[in-house]
C-alpha positions in Angstrom: 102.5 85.5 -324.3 100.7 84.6 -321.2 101.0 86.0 -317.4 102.8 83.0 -316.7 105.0 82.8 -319.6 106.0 86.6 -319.1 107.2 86.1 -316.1 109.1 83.0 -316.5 110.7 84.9 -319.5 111.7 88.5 -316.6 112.4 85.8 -314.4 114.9 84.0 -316.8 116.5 87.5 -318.1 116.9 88.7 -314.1 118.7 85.8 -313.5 120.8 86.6 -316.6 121.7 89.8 -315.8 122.5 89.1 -312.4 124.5 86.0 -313.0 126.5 88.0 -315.7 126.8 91.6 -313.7 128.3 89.0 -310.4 130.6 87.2 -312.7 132.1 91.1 -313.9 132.3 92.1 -310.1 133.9 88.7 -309.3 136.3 88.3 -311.8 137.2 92.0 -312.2 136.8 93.1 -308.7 138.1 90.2 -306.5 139.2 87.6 -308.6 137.4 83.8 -308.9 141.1 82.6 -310.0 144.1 83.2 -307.7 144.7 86.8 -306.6 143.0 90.2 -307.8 144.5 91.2 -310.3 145.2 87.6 -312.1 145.4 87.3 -315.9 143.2 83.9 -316.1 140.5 85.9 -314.9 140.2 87.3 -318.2 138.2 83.7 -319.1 135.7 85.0 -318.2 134.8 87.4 -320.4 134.6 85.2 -323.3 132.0 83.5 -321.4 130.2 86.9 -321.5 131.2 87.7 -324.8 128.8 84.4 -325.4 126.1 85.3 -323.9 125.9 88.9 -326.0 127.0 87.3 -328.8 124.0 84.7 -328.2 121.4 87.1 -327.3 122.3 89.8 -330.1 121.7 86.3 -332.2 118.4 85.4 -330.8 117.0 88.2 -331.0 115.7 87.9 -327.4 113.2 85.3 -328.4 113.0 82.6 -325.6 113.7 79.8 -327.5 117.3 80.9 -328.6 117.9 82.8 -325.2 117.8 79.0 -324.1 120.5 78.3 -325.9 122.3 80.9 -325.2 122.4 80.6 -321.9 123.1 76.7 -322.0 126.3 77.6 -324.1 127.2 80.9 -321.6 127.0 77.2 -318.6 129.2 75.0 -321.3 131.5 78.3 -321.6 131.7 78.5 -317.7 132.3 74.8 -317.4 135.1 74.8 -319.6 136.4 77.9 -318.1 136.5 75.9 -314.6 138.0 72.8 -316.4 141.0 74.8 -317.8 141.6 76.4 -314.8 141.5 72.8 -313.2 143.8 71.0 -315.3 146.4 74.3 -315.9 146.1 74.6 -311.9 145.3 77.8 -312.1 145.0 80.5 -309.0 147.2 78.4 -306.4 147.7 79.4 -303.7 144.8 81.5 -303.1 141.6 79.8 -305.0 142.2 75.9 -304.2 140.2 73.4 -306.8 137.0 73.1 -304.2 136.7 77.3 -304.1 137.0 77.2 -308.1 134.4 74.1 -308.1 132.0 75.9 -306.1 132.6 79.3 -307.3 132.2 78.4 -310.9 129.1 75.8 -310.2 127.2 78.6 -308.7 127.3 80.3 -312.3 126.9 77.4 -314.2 123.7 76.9 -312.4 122.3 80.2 -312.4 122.8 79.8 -316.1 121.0 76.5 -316.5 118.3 78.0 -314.8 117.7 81.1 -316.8 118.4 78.9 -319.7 114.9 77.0 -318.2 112.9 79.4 -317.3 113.7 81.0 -321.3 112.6 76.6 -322.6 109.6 77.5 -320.3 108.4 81.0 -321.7 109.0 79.8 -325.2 106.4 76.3 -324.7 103.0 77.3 -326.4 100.6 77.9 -324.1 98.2 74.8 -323.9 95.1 77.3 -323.6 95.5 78.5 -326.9 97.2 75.5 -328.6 94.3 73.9 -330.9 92.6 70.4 -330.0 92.8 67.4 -332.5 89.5 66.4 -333.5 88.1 63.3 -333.3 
């Protein structure tokens, strides 16, 4: 693995960890939905059981950490969405605070999930020529 593709890969498990160790302090600490303390935080930890669950799975190998984190976004999303339609966390989280709230998540997840598709490209240097 490359510099570049070593660093893209910390890069892509930092933002991992610290998407996934702010979504614990959120949702156990302060609560994204309605007040501290509220049951339909517990969501989120199946979106957490997903990312172990994925990462135990791939191995840590970039390619599948990709994945992984592209299903822990989809988990988030849906997460929002139930929340949304159930309306969820009235009076104290209103739709826009969940939107926002949960969008931040689902794009630090996206963006690991990334910066894993970009560790795992073969590097160029080394990838072999056709001849002519």
């Amino acid at each position: 693995m490359s510099m570049r593709k070593s660093t893209a890969y910390r890069l892509a498990a930092g933002l991992a960890i610290a998407g996934t160790a702010a979504l614990v302090w959120l949702s156990l600490g302060v609560g994204i939905i309605g007040a501290d303390g509220d049951r339909a935080n517990l969501m989120y930890f199946g979106v957490i059981a997903v990312g172990v669950i994925g990462a135990v799975v791939a191995r840590l190998r970039p390619d599948a950490m990709a994945d992984a984190l592209f299903t822990m976004a989809l988990a988030q999303t849906l997460v929002l969405m139930i929340a949304l339609v159930a309306g969820m966390g009235r009076p104290w989280s209103p739709p826009l605070e969940l939107i926002l709230l949960n969008g931040m998540f689902v794009a630090l997840f996206v963006a690991s999930g990334l910066l894993f598709e970009h560790a795992a490209r073969p590097n160029p240097s080394t990838s072999v020529a056709p001849s002519r």
